[in-house]
N, C-alpha and C positions, 0 to 999 in steps of 0.2 A: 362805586365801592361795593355795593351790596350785589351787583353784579359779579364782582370777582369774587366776591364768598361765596358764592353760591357754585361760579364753575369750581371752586379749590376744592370746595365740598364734593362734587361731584367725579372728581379727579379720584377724591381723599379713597372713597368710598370702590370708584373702579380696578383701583390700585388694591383695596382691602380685600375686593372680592377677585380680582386675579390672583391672589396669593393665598386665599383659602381654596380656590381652585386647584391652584399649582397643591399644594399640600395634599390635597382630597387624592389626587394624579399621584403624586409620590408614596401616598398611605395606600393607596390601593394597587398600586404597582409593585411597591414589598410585601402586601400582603397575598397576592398571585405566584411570587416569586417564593415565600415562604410554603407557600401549597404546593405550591413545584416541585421542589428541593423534596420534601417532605413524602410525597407521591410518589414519585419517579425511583426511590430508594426508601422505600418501606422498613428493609432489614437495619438501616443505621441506627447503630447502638441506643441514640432516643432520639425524638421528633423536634427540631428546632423549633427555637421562640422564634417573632419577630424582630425583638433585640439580636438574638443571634444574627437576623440577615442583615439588620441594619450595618452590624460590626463588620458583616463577609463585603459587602457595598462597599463600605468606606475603607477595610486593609486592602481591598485591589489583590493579587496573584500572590502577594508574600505568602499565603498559607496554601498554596495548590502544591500538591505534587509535584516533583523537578524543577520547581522555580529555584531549587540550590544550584542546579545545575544550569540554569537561564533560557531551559527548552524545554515544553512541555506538550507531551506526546499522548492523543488519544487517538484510539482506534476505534471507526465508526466503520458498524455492522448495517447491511440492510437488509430484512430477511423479510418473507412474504405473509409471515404472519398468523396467529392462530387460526384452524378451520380453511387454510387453504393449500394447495398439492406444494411439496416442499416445504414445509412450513417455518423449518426452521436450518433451510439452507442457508449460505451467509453468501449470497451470490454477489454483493455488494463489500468489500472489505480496504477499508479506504484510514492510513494517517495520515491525521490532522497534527500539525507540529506548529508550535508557536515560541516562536524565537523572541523574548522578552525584552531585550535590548535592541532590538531592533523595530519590533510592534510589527512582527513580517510574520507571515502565513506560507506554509510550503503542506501541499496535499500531496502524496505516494500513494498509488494506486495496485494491488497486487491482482495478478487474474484470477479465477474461481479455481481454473484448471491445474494449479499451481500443485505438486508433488508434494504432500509434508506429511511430518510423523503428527502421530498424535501422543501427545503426552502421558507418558506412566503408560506406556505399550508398548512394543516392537512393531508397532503396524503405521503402514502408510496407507492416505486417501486423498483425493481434492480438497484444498484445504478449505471450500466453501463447506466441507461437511464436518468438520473438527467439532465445529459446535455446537450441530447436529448429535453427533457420536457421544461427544462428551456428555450434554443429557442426558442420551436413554445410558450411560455407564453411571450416573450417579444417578438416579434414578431423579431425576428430571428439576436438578438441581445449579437456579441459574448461574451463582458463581462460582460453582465448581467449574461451566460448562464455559464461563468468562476468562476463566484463569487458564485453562490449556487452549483456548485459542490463542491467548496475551502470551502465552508461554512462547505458543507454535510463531505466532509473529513475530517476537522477540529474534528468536532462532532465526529465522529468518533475514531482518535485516540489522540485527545486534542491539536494535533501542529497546529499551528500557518503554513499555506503555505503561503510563502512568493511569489513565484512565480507557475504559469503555463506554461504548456507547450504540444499543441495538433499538433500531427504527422500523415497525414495518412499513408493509404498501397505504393498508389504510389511516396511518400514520402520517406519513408522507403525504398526501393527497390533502389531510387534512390543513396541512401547514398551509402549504402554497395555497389553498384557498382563502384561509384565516387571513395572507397577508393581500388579497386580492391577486393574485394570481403573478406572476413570473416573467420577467423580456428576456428573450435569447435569441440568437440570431443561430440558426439551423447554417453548416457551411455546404449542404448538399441537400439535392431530395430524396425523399426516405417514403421507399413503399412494401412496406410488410404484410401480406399477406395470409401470413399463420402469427400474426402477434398470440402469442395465450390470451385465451377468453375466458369465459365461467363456465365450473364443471368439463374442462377436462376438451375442452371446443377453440375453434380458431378464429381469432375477427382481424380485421383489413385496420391497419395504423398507415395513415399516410399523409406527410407533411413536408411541405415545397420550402425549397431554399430559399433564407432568405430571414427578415426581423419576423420574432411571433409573441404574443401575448399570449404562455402557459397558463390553464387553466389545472387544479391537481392533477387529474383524472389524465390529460394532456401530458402533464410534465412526466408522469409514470411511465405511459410509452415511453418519450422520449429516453427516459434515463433504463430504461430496462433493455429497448429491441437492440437486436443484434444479426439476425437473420440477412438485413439487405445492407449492415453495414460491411464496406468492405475489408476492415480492421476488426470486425469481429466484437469478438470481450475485450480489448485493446481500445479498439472504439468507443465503446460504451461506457468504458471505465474514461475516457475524457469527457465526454457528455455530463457524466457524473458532477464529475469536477465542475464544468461549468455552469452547473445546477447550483452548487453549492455555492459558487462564487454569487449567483445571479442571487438567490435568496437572500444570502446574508446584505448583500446590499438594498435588498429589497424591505428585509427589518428593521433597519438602520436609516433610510429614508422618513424625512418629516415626515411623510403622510401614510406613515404605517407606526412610526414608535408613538407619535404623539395621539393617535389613535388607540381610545382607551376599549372599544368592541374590540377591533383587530387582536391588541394586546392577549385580551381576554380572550377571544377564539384560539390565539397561539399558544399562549403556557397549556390552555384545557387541554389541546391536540395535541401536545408533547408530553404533558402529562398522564395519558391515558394510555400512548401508544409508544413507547419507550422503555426502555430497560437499560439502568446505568448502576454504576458503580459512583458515581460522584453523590456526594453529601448534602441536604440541603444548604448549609453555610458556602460549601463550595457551590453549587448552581450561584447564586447569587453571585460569588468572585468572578465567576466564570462570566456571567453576564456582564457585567462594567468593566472587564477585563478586555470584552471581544466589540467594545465600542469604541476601543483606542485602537484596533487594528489596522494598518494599510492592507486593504483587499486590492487596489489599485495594481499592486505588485506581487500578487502568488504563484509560487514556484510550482505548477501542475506537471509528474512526472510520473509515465505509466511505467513500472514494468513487463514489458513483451516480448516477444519470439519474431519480430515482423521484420524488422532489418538486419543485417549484417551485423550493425556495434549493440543489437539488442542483447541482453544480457541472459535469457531464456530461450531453448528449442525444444522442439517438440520429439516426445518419446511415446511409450505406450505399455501399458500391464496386459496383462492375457484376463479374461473375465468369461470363467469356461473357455470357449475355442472363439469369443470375437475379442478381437485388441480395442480398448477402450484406451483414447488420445488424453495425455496428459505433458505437461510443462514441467521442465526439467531446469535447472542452471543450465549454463552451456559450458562450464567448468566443472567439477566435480564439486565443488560445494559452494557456502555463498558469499563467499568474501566480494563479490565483485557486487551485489548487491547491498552489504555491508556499506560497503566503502560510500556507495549512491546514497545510501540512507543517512550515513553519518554527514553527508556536504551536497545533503538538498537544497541549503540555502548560499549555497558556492557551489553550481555547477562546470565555474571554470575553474577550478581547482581537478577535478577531473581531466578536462579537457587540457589544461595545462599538463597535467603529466602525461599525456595520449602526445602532446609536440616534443614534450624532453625523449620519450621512446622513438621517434621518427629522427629526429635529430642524433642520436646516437647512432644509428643504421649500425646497430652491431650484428654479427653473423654469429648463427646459433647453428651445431652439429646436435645431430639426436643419434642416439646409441642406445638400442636395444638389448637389455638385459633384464626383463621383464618377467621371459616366458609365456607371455601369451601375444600369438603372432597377430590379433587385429589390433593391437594398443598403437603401434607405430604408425598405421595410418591415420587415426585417429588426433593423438598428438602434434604429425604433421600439417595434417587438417587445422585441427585449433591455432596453431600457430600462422600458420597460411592467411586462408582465410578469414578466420575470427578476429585474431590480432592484427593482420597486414602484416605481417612482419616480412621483408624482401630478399631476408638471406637465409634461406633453413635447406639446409641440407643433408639425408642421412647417410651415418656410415655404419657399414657393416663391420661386427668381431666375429671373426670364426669360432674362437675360444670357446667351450660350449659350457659357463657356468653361467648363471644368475644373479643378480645383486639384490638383495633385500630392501635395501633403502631408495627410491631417486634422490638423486645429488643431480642440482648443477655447480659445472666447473666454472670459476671464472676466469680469465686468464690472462684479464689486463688491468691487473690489480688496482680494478675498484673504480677505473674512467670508464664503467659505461654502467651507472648503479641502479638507472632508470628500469633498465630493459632485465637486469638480472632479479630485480626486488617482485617484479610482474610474473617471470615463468615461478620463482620461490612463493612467492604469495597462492597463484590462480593455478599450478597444476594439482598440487603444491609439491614443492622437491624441497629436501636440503640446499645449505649454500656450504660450498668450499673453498677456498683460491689457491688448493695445495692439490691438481691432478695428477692420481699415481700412471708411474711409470708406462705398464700396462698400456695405459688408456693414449699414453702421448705417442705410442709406437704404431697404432691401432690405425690414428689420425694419419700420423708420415706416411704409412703405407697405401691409406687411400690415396693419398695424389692429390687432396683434396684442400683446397684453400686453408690454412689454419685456423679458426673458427675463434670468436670471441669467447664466445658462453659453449660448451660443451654438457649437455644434456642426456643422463645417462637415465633410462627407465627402468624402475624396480620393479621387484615381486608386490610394491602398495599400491600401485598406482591400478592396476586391470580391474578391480573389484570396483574401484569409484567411477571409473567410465563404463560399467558394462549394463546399462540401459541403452538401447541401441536409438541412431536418430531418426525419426521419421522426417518429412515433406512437411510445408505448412498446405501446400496443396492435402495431403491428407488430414490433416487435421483441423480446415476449410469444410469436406467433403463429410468430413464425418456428424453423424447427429447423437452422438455420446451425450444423454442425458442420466449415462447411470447414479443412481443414489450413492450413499457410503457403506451400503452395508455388501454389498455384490462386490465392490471393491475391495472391504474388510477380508473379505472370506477370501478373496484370492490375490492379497497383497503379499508382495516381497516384503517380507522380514528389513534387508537392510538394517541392522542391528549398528 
C-alpha cells in the first residue's frame, strides 16, 4: 500500500511538472510570437499585448485579409539586403496563396525579367526593380514602395495581395540555420563558377545530384544560382519553391517546433531581417493557421518563356545602342496569366478548356485591315504556333480602307464557343455573329474553305504587339544585368 502511494505520488508530481513545462513552452512561445508581430511591423497603429496574440491564436484566419473571400494571397519578396550591390532588387518575387477550405497551398513564381509599369508613372522596367524605383520616388518609404509592387503584381495576375512579405539573403541564411539546416534533393549537378562573391568577386558553387542536407549559407546558392542552370530564372524560381516547401516542413517537424532554442533562433532571425505589412495579432493567425496546411500537395507553378504553351517570350528595350532582354506576355496583355493565377489550385480547369479548343477543330480566316503590314504575320504566328490551332488561313481584301475595331466573326452560331471566347479574350478582338456583307464576298472570292471564326484585324491591335520577339537563345546569351534606372531613362512610355 505505501508503495503505491508513493509511485501515485510520484506520477502526481511528473504529470505537475510536465504541464508547468508545457505552459512555461506555450508562455514563451506567445511571448516570442508577440515580439515578432510587434518587430517585424513597427509602423502598426499600437504594439500588441500578449492578450491580443493569445486572441490572434485561438480565432485561427477569421481576421486575416481575404478570408471573406476563402484565399488568402501574400506576395514574398527576396532581396539582397542592406549594404550589399542591388540591395534592393526584388529578384525573388513569389505568391503564396492559401486556399482556406481546402488547407491547400499553391506558390506562382514570376521572373525578375518580367516587363511591368510602375505605378503612378508612364514608365516601364524589370519588375524585380519596382521596388527598387518606388523607394528612391518616395524618398525611401517602405509602404509606399510595398504598395506599387502589390499594385504592379495585382496587374499582373488580377489577385488581389492581401499581404507582403520582403526577406533578405542574411535573413534567409539565418532561418535555415535556426531550424538546423534544410533536405532537398538537388535533380541535377550544378557547377557555377561566377556564383557572386563579396565585393563585387566570383567564387565556384558546386553541388552533385542527388539528397543534401542544406546548410543556410548552402541553401542561398542553391536558391539564387542561375548561370549553369539550364532554365535559367525559370529554374531558379522552382528551386525556390522547393526551399519553401522543404523549410516549412522542416518548422513543423517535432524536432524543430518542440525545440524551444530553434524556436527562439527562428522568430530572432525573422524578426530582424524582414519587412511585412502583416500585424502582430495577424503574425500569430498566421502562424496556427500555417500548421493546418497540407504541404504534401502544393501547386508549384513558374511562369516562363521556355516552352511552346509558356505563357511569356522574350522581347527587348534599346538602353543607349545595346538591347537589354526582357519578358513580355506572348499575347498582348495578361489575361492569359490572369486566368493561371485565378485556378492555381485547378490546373485542369485550364487544361480542360485547351481539349474543348482542340475538339472543336474550328477554321479561323484572318483578314487584314489593320494597316500595319507586320501584324498579320504575327497574328498568324500566334495562332499557329502558340495556340496549335490546325486551320488558320489568311485572306486578302483588296478594298484599301481600314477598320478601327478587330471583330471576330462567328458564323456558326455559337457551336464552337470554346475557340471563339480564346481569340476574343487573348488578342483581344470584339465578338460579332452578324458578318457584313463586304466581308462574305471577300471569303467567296478566295476560293477558300468557308471558315468558322473570321478574324478581321484593326487599326488597335498593331500598337499592343509592336515589341518585337527575340530567340530564348538570345536571351540565354545575354548578361543583361542592368539596374532600373538605365532602363527608366530609356523606357517606352506604353501609356
Amino acid at each position: 500500500m505505501q508503495r503505491k502511494r508513493i509511485i501515485t505520488r510520484v506520477l502526481l508530481w511528473l504529470a505537475l511538472l510536465l504541464i508547468l513545462l508545457a505552459l512555461g513552452y506555450v508562455s514563451f512561445f506567445l511571448y516570442k510570437l508577440n515580439y515578432f508581430g510587434n518587430k517585424v511591423n513597427p509602423d502598426s497603429k499600437r504594439q500588441e499585448t500578449i492578450l491580443d496574440t493569445i486572441k490572434s491564436v485561438t480565432s485561427g484566419a477569421s481576421d486575416l485579409k481575404g478570408s471573406e473571400t476563402g484565399r488568402i494571397n501574400v506576395l514574398l519578396l527576396g532581396a539582397a539586403g542592406k549594404g550589399k550591390p542591388g540591395q534592393n532588387l526584388t529578384d525573388t518575387i513569389m505568391i503564396l496563396s492559401i486556399d482556406l477550405k481546402t488547407n491547400r497551398i499553391a506558390l506562382l513564381s514570376l521572373p525578375r525579367d518580367l516587363y511591368a509599369k510602375i505605378p503612378g508613372t508612364h514608365y516601364q522596367t524589370k519588375i524585380n526593380s519596382v521596388y527598387q524605383a518606388s523607394l528612391n520616388r518616395s524618398g525611401n518609404d517602405p509602404d509606399e514602395a510595398a504598395r506599387s509592387i502589390k499594385e504592379t503584381v495585382k496587374d499582373i495576375t488580377s489577385l488581389d495581395m492581401n499581404y507582403y512579405v520582403v526577406l533578405d539573403f542574411d535573413g534567409f541564411k539565418r532561418v535555415i540555420d535556426a531550424i538546423g539546416g534544410i533536405n532537398i534533393t538537388s535533380e541535377r549537378d550544378i557547377y557555377d563558377a561566377t556564383y557572386p562573391g563579396p565585393n563585387y568577386s566570383y567564387e565556384l558553387f558546386e553541388l552533385k545530384k542527388g539528397f543534401h542536407q542544406l546548410d543556410g549559407a548552402t541553401a542561398l546558392k542553391y536558391a539564387r544560382e542561375r548561370h549553369d542552370d539550364p532554365e535559367g530564372d525559370f529554374g531558379r524560381a522552382k528551386r525556390q519553391q522547393q526551399i519553401m516547401q522543404a523549410t516549412k516542413n522542416k518548422i513543423f517537424s517535432a524536432g524543430t517546433f518542440f525545440n524551444i532554442v530553434a524556436i527562439n533562433d527562428l522568430i530572432d532571425a525573422l524578426g530582424d531581417n524582414i519587412k511585412t505589412d502583416i500585424s502582430p495579432d495577424e503574425a500569430a493567425a498566421f502562424f496556427e493557421l500555417s500548421k493546418k496546411m497540407d504541404t504534401a500537395n502544393i501547386n508549384n507553378v513558374v511562369v516562363d518563356a521556355w516552352n511552346r504553351d509558356s505563357l511569356l517570350k522574350v522581347s527587348h528595350v534599346m538602353v543607349g545602342s545595346t538591347r537589354a532582354f526582357v519578358l513580355i506576355p506572348r499575347i498582348s496583355n495578361y489575361s492569359e496569366i490572369h486566368d493561371l493565377a485565378r485556378n492555381v489550385f485547378d490546373l485542369n480547369k485550364i487544361n480542360r478548356r485547351k481539349e474543348e479548343i482542340a475538339d472543336e477543330k474550328a477554321t479561323v480566316a484572318i483578314i487584314d485591315k489593320s494597316g500595319d503590314r507586320s501584324l498579320l504575320g504575327k497574328i498568324e504566328k500566334l495562332l499557329n504556333e502558340r495556340f496549335g490551332y490546325k486551320n488558320v488561313v489568311t485572306i486578302v481584301d483588296q478594298m484599301k480602307f481600314n477598320e478601327e475595331t478587330s471583330t471576330a466573326f462567328d458564323r456558326t452560331n455559337g457551336s464552337k464557343p470554346f475557340t471563339l471566347d480564346e481569340i476574343a479574350t487573348k488578342l483581344p478582338t470584339k465578338v460579332s455573329y452578324d458578318i457584313p456583307e463586304g466581308y462574305k464576298r471577300v471569303i467567296e472570292k478566295s476560293k477558300k474553305e468557308i471558315p468558322d471564326i473570321v478574324v478581321v484585324l484593326g487599326k488597335d491591335l498593331p500598337r499592343k504587339y509592336e515589341m518585337e520577339e527575340d530567340s530564348i537563345e538570345d536571351f540565354k546569351k545575354s548578361e543583361d544585368d542592368q539596374g532600373y534606372i538605365d532602363l527608366l531613362d530609356n523606357a517606352n512610355s506604353n501609356k
